[in-house]
Structures are given as C-alpha cells and as structure tokens.
N, C-alpha and C positions, 0 to 999 in steps of 0.2 A: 859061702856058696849061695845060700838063700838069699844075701843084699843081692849078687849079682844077679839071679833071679829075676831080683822085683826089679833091678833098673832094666833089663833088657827085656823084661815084659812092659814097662811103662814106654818102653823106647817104642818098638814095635806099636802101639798103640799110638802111638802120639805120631807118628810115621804114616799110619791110617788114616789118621783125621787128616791131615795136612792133604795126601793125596786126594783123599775122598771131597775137601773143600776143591782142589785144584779141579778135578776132574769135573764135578758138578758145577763147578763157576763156570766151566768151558761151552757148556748148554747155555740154549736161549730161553727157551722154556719147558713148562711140565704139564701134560694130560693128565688131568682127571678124568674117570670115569662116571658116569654115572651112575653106576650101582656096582657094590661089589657080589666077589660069588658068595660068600657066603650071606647075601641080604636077598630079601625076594620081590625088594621094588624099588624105586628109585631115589636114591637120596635116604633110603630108611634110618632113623635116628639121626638124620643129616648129620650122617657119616661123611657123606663124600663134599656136600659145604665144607665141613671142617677140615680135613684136607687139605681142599682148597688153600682156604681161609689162612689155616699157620703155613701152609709152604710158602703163601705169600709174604707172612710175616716172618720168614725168616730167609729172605733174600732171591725168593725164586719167583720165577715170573708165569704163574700158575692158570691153566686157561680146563673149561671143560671143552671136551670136542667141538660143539655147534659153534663155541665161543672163538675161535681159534682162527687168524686170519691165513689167508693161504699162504705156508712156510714150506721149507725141506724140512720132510719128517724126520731126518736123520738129522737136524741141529737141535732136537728138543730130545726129553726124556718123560716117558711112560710110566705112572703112577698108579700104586696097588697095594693092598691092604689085605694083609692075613689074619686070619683069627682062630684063635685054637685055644690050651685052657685044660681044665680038669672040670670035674663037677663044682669045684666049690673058685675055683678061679679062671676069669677070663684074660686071654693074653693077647695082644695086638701086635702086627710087625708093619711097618712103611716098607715098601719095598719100591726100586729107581730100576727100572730096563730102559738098555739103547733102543735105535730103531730096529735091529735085527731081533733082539728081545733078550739079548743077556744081560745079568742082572749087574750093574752098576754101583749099586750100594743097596745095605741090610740096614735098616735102625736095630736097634737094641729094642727087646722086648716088652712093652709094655701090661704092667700088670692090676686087674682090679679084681675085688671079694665081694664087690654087691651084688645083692640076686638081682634085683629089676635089668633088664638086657639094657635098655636103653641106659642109663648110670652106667652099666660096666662098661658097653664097648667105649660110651666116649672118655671115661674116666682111663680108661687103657689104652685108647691112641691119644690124649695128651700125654701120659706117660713117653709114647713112645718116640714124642718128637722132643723129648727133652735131650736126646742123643745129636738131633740134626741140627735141634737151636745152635750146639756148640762147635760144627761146621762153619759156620761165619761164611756161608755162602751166599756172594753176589752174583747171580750168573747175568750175561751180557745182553744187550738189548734185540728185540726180536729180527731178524730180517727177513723183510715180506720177498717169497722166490717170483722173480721177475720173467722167469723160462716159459717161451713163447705159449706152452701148452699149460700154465699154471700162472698165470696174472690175471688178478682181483678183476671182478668186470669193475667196480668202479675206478681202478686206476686205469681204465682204457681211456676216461678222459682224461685229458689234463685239467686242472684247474685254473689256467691262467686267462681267462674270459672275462673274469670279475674276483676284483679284488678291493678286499676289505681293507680302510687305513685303521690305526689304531687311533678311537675318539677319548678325549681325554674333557666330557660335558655329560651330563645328566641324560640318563636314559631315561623317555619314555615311556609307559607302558598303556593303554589304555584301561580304564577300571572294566573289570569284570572278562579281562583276557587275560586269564590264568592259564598259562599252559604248561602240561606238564616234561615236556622234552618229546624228543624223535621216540616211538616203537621200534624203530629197526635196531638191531645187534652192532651195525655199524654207520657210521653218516659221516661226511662228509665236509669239512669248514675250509673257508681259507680267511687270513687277516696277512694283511701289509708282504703280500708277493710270497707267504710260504703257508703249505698247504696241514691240516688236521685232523685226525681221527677219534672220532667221538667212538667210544664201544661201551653198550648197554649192559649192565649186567643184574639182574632183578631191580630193584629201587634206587639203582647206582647209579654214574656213567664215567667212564674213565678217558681224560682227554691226553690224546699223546699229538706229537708234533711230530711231522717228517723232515727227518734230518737230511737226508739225499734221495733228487730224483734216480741215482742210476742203483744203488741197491735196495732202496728203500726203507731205511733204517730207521725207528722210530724210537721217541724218547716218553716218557710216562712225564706229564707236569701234572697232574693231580687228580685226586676222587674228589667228583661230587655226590655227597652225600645230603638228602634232604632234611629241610631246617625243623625242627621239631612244632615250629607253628605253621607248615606247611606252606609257607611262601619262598618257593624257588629253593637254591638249594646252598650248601656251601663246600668251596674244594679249598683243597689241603694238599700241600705236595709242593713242589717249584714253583705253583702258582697255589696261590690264596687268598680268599676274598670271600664276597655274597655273587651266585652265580643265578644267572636269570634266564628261562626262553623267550623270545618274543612269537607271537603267535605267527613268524611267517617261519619260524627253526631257527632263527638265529641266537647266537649265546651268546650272550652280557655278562663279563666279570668285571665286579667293582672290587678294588681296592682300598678306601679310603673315598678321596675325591675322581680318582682316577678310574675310566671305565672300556673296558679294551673290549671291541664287539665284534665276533668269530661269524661270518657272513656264512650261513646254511650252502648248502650245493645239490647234497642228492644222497 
C-alpha cells in the first residue's frame, strides 16, 4: 500500500511539471514588477533584477513593464514574489498569474536562516527557482499587437526607404568617436531589405530581428554586452562577434573578417 503511495504521488507530480512546462511555454512573455509588496522601494536588494535575470535564464522571455513592447496583455504572464518566514527563517515563493490574475503556477518555497535581509531574501528566491529551473520552459516568441488602436508609433513607418546591404570590408571608425549606442529603450535598424529592433536595457542591448510584417513576430539573435576594456561591445546569441556604434547609430558586427552593418532609422 505505501509503494502504491509513493508511485501515485511521484505520478501526480511528475503530471504537474509536464503541464506547468506546457502551459507556461504557451506564453510569450513575463512582467516584472518593479518593487514588490513586501519591499518599500524599487528594486530593494535587486530583488526584482533577479527575477528577471533567472526567469530569463531558464527559458522565459522576461521584460519589466517600461521595458515591454506594445503586446496583448493576455499573451504574457505577471510575475510576483511572496515573502513570509518565522523569526528565525526567511521563505520566498515565485508566483505566474494570467492576464485576468489567476494564479498559473506556485514555485516551491524557498528557504534561508541568515539574519542580514539582504542574504536571506536572495538566498531564498534562488532557492525558489530551483523548482522552475526543472520546467524546461521555452515559452514562444513575442508578438507585437498590430490592432489599429495599439501599434508601436515606430512601426507607423515602414522601413523600406533605406536599406542596408550586408558589407563584408573593414569598418571605419574615426579616432576619438567613441560612442556608446542609442538612449532610447528601443531603435530602430534595417540591413539587406529586413527590418530590427534594438532594446536597451541598463548597460545591455538586446537585438532581435522581424520575422513578419503582418504579425510582427520577432526573433532574439543576441546580447550585447560591453567589453571589459570598454571599446564597444560583444553579442552572444545567433549572432556573435565584436559589436560597434558608429557615431551616426549605426551597428557594426564583426565576425572574424566579416562585418555585417545594421543602418540606424529612428
């Protein structure tokens, strides 16, 4: 009676994850908030970095609100963080709502015993995503809502005016025009007749490409991340290289000999 038990409690379990993977793959993306309730200012302990940070790295495609390009709210899932405990222990939960705000999925409880707050809560939400790492969730790629009363002003234009080939010869740069990339959250490329979306995010910039004009579907090829001697940056992803601005916005990726240059727009 007990083996039966334990296999028809690991069934049920294992029945959980499976769905909880399926369900969560079916989303396109996840909100973060910027502060949760129980912190009393934004990012405290960059709690909500972190977040971020692992839902990214374990298959979700993680945006904080300001960051978030115009979508249907009901294709993404809403991100939140509980925090509760005893005196001598701090517990952490993730917690996924739909767009209507019912709860989606629960991680498992993360647990830590150091008194310093900032050690416990984040020692207690890595805990807690050691439940979602094992989800194996890939959820699908974003689609920007195209509905008359919800399209991007920059896709009011088209970008087919000027168009970038891809140059396969030594980029120029002039000495002393270092530039560090666009300030906006999002910009605008195009190279050889298809169009790109550059998005900012602190010292990052994340380049995705537009797979179709009619839904707008975009694909991530990589982070740029800056070079630790501070000349320009390097991305990692579908595309990889040394990555460069030139001072008119335009983006230079080399590979090798090879130099593919994403023509700025707006």
């Amino acid at each position: 009676m007990k083996q039966f038990l334990f296999f028809s409690i690991l069934f049920l379990l294992s029945l959980f994850s499976v769905t909880a993977q399926t369900n969560l793959s079916d989303y396109s993306f996840v909100v973060v908030p910027d502060n949760f309730e129980f912190t009393s200012e934004k990012d405290q302990f960059q709690l909500n970095s972190m977040t971020k940070q692992y839902l990214n790295s374990v298959g979700f495609n993680a945006f904080f609100q300001d960051e978030l390009p115009r979508v249907n709210n009901c294709d993404g899932l809403y991100a939140d963080v509980i925090s509760g405990g005893s005196f001598i222990t701090t517990t952490m939960q993730v917690i996924l709502k739909d767009c209507k705000g019912t709860v989606v999925f629960e991680s498992q409880e993360g647990k830590s015993k150091r008194k310093d707050y900032r050690q416990a809560y984040q020692e207690s939400l890595r805990e807690a995503f050691k439940s979602i790492n094992k989800l194996n969730v890939k959820q699908t790629d974003i689609v920007i809502d195209t509905s008359p009363s919800n399209v991007l002003k920059a896709t009011e234009k088209r970008l087919n005016d000027k168009v970038a080939p891809v140059i396969k010869d030594k980029v120029i740069v002039s000495k002393g025009s270092v530039y560090s990339g666009p300030e906006s959250k999002f910009s605008h490329y195009t190279n050889t007749r298809l169009s790109f979306l550059l998005r900012k995010y602190f010292d990052s910039y994340y380049l995705y490409r537009e797979d179709s004009d009619i839904d707008m579907t975009f694909t991530l090829l990589g982070e740029l991340k800056k070079r630790p001697d501070g000349k320009g940056y390097k991305i990692e992803g579908v595309l990889n290289g040394l990555a460069t601005f030139q001072e008119n916005g335009d983006l230079s990726i080399q590979n090798g000999t090879e130099v593919s240059v994403f023509v700025f727009q707006n």
